[in-house]
C-alpha positions in Angstrom: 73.8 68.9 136.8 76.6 68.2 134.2 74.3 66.2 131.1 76.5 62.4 130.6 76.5 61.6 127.4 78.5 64.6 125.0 78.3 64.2 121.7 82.0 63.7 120.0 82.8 66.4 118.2 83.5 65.0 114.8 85.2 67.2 112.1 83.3 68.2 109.4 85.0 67.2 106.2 82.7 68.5 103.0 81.7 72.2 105.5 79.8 73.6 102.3 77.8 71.2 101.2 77.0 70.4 105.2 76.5 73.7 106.0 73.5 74.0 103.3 71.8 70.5 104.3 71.7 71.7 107.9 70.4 75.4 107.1 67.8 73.3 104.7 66.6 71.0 107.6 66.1 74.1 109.7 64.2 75.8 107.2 61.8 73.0 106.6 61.7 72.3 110.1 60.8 76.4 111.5 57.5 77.0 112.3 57.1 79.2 108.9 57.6 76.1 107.2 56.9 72.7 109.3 53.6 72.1 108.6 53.8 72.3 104.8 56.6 69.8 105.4 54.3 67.3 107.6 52.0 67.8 104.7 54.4 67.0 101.9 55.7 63.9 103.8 52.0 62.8 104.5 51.2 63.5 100.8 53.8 61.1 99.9 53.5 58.7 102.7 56.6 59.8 104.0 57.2 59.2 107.8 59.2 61.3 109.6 62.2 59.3 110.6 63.1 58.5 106.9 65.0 61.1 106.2 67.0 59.1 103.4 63.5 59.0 101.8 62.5 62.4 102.3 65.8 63.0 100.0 64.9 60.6 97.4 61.4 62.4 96.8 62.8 65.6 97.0 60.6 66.8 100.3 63.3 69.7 100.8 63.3 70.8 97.3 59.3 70.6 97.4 59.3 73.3 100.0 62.1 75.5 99.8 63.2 78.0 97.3 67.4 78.0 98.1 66.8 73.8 97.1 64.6 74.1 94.1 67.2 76.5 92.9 70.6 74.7 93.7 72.2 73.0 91.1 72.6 69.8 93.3 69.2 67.8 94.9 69.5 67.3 98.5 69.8 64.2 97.9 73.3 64.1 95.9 74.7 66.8 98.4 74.0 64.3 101.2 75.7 61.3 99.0 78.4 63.5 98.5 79.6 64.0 101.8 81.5 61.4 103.7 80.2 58.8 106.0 80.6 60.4 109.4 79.4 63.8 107.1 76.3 61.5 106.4 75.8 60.1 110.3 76.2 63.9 111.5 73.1 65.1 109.2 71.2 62.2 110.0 71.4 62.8 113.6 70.7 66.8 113.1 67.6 66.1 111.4 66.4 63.2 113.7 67.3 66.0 116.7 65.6 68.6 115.3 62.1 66.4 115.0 62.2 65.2 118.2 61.8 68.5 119.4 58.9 69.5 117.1 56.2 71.1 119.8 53.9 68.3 121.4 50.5 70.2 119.5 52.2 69.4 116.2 53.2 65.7 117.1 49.9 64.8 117.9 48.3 66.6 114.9 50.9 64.4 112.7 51.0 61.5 114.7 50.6 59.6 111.5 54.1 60.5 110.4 55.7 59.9 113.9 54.2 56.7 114.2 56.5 53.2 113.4 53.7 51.1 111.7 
């Protein structure tokens, strides 16, 4: 059965400085890494779906070694891409933790929850 809603594929202006914020959210977000990220965003009462504040308090950079060691922040790659840049990493990231395993969910239901 043919899914009905397809995503619009929207071009990519700023590819670089895309291509490393997705590769970031999918290294913070594989299982190597996940649960140091739940921990960071619990530390600093975080929830999940604020991913505009898990760039302000440098989550990404907190966990992985390619962030701490770019000459940008995560945060002023992200404001550096366009708007429909901005919406397109957004939505990645909010993607990608909607499929985080059910196990881990519930262990971190704190960070998933909308209190």
């Amino acid at each position: 059965m043919k899914a009905l809603f397809e995503q619009a594929g929207i071009k990519v202006e700023k590819q670089q400085e895309f291509a490393f914020l997705k590769q970031l959210i999918e290294r913070a977000l594989s299982s190597a890494s996940i649960e140091k990220f739940f921990k960071k965003l619990d530390k600093k009462g975080i929830r999940i779906r604020e991913f505009e504040k898990c760039l302000e308090q440098r989550v990404f950079e907190d966990i992985d070694e390619a962030a701490k060691a770019s000459d940008k922040t995560a945060k002023q790659l992200y404001e550096s891409l366009v708007v429909t840049d901005q919406g397109q990493i957004r939505e990645f990231y909010l993607t990608k933790i909607e499929e985080v395993s059910p196990e881990l969910r519930q262990k971190f239901h704190k960070l998933y929850s909308y209190y």
